[in-house]
Structures are given as structure tokens and as C-alpha cells.
N, C-alpha and C positions, 0 to 999 in steps of 0.2 A: 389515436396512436395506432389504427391501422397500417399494416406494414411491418413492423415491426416482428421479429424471429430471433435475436439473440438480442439480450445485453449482457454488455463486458463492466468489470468494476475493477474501477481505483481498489485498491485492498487495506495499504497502511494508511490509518484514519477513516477510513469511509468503512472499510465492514471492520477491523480490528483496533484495539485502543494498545497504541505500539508503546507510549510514555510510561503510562501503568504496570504494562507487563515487563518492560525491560527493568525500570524501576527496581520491581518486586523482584526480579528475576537476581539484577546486581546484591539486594541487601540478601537473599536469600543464599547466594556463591558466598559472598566475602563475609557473612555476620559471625561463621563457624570459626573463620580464620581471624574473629577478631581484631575487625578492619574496616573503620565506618568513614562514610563521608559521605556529602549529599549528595546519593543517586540519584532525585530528579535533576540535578544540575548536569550531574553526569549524561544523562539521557539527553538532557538537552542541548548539553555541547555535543553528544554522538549525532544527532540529529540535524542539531547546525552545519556540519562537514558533508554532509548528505549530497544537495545540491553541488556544491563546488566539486566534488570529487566525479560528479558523471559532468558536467560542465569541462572538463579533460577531456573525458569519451567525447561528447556530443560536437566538442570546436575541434576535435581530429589532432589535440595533443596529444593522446594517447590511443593506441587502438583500442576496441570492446574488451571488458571486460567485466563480468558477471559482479550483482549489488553484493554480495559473499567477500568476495576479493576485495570491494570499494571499505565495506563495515570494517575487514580487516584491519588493511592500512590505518582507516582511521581508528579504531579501537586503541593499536599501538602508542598512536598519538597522544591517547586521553590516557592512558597508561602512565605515561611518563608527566604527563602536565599534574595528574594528581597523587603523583609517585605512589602510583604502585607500581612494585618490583617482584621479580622473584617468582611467577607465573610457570610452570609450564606451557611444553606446547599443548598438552590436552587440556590445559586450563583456559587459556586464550580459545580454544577450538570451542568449548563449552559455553564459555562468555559470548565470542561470536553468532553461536547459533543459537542464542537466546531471539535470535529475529522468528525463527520459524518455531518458535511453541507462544506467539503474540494471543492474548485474550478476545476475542469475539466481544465489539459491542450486543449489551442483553439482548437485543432487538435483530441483528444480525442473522444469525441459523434458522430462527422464525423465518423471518423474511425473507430469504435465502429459498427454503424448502416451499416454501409456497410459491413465489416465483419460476420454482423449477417445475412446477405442472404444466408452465405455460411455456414458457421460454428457456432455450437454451442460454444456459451459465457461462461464463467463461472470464478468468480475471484478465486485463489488460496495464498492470501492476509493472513497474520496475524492479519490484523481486525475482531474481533469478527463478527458473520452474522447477531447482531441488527444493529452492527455497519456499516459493508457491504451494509445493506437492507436499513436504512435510507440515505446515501450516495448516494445510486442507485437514491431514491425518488428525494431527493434533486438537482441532476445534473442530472437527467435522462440520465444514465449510464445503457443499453438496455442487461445488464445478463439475459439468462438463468435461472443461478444457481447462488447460493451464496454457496459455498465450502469454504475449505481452514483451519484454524487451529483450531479455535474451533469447526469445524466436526470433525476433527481426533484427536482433545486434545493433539496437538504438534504443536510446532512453527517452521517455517523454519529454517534455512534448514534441518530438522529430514527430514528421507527419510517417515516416515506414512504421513508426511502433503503433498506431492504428490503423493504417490501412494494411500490413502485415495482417494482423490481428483479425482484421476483419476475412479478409482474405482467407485466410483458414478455414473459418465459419464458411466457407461456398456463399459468403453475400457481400452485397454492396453496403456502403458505410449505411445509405440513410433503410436501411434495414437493421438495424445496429443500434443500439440506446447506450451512450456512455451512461455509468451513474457514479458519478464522484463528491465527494467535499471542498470540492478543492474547484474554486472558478475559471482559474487560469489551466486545470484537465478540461473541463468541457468545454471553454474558448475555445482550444486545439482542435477538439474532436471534432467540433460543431463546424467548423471551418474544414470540413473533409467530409462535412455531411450527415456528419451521427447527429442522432436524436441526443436528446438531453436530460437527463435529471439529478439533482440535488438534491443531498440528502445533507442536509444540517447536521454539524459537527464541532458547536462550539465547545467543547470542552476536549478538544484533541492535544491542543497544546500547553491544557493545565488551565487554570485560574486567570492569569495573565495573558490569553491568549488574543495576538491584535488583529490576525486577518482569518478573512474564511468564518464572520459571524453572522455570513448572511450572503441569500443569494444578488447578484451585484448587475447580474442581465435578465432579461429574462427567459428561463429557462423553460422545456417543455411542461418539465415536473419539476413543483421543491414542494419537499418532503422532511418530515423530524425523523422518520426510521424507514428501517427498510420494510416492516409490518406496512407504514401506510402506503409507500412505496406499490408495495401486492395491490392494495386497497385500491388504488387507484388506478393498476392498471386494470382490473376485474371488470372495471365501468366498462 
């Protein structure tokens, strides 16, 4: 792995567990107000709307606009499909930014902070960078940088949201290590010349999860955390 001076990370899923924390975050808003329904479902249909909403940005139906605005709209959505009414706007604004107080997989800020002896940090994330930068606050998640799509006003995997990305960093992709969960992020990357590593994530999408239970090409590094992730880049 000589060469190598930064990696960028995937965030939602790869260093934080988004299902769990929004989850917790729903029952914990609505349980006061006496208002139950199945949050993970909730979560999971928030999630499902995810892709399709920047698939808008990405085909040029719509101009850029930051993952804050996308969670919006669609939160509205899920609002009404499981009737709930009667919200304020500081209610919904609270609901919404349950994206940026997400929980850190255990192994994450470990491996994070060791990582960062060596190599510069930097997330390459579809979360907007208020969104990135309160997230950071909140789980003290030890970036560098905050990069990624609303710097280059494209969502993964357009090839400007990493070579943007990289570009910042003053380097070429293949100085650069994507590290994601996600096969189809380091496909992109790796076709732009990033190094590669995977970091196993099957319990991102719950119990039932059907993709992303394993690495599918072969990648420079797969890894179960970001601890061994360190571990191996030390060698």
C-alpha cells in the first residue's frame, strides 16, 4: 500500500450505524407525544427514498441540491403515508436532523484515531458538509476534511464526487484509498484509480439485510472494522 496519503470514507453505514440511530432517535421524538409505530419500518422506507431522490440531481432533473433538502422532502412523505399530523416546523427541523447526531459503529473512532497518525482523513459521503461537520461534533469522528458531494455538487457515484474530493487533498486518486461498505462506492472509485478497502457491514440494514454481505471483487483490503482496517495498514 505504498503511495498512499489520504483515505476518504463512505460515512452512512461504513463508519456510522444510520438504522439504529434514526430508529432510536423516532421512538425517542414521538414516545412523549404518545405516538408509536414501527420505526425501523419508518427508517427503512426513509432510506428507501434516498437513492431515487439524488437519481433527480444525478439525471439533471433537477439542479444540486444538498442530502438535508432530499431527507426533507422525503420525511414529508413518510409523514403523511403514516399519518402523522400536526408537526411543527421546529418539529420536522428536529426529525430531519436526526441524520447528523448518527451513532458511530463500536469500532469506528478507534479506528479512525489510529488511522489518523498515519494518514489524512477525509469523508467522501453524500451528506451534505453541515451535515458531515455536525456528525463529526456529535460522535467525535477525527476528519481532516469534510469533502464529498456538496463540494463538487454531485452525488456518488458521478465520477466529479471523487475526483473533486481527491483534488482537494493536493493528490491523484491512486494516492487516495476509498474505504466503504458498499461495493458498488469502491467500483466507482477504483475505476478513477483509488485504492480500495472494505470494511464488512452486514448488519447495516437490520436482520434482513440482502446486499453488501460480503466483498464481491476483489478489493485491496476487506476488513470486519475499521480497528483492523489500522492493523493492516501498519504492516
Amino acid at each position: 500500500m505504498n503511495g498512499i496519503k489520504a483515505l476518504t470514507f463512505d460515512v452512512f453505514g461504513t463508519v456510522v450505524d444510520w438504522r439504529s440511530s434514526v430508529a432510536e432517535e423516532l421512538r425517542t421524538f414521538f414516545e412523549p407525544r404518545r405516538l408509536s409505530r414501527d420505526w425501523f419500518a419508518f427508517i427503512d422506507d426513509w432510506r428507501e427514498l434516498y437513492q431515487p431522490a439524488m437519481e433527480d440531481v444525478r439525471s439533471q432533473r433537477r439542479s444540486f441540491v444538498i442530502l438535508d433538502v432530499l431527507h426533507r422532502e422525503n420525511l414529508i412523505k413518510l409523514l403523511e403515508k403514516y399519518e402523522i399530523h400536526g408537526l411543527s416546523e421546529d418539529d420536522i427541523l428536529e426529525l430531519n436532523t436526526c441524520w447528523h447526531r448518527l451513532k458511530p459503529w463500536p469500532d469506528s473512532v478507534d479506528g479512525l484515531l489510529e488511522l489518523r497518525k498515519s494518514f489524512t482523513l477525509a469523508t467522501l459521503s453524500n451528506g451534505n458538509m453541515a451535515l458531515m461537520t455536525n456528525l463529526a461534533r456529535h460522535s467525535a469522528l477525527p476528519w481532516h476534511m469534510i469533502l464529498g458531494a456538496e463540494f463538487a455538487q454531485a452525488y456518488k457515484p458521478d465520477p466529479r464526487t471523487y475526483l473533486c474530493t481527491a483534488s482537494a487533498l493536493g493528490l491523484e486518486p491512486c494516492q487516495c484509498m476509498m474505504v466503504a461498505a458498499h461495493n458498488k462506492d469502491l467500483r466507482a472509485a477504483r475505476e478513477l484509480g483509488f485504492k480500495t478497502a472494505y470494511v464488512n457491514r452486514p448488519t447495516e440494514y437490520g436482520p434482513g439485510q440482502t446486499t453488501d454481505l460480503g466483498p464481491e471483487e476483489n478489493w485491496d483490503i476487506v476488513c470486519e472494522s475499521m480497528v483492523e482496517l489500522a492493523d493492516f495498514l501498519k504492516q
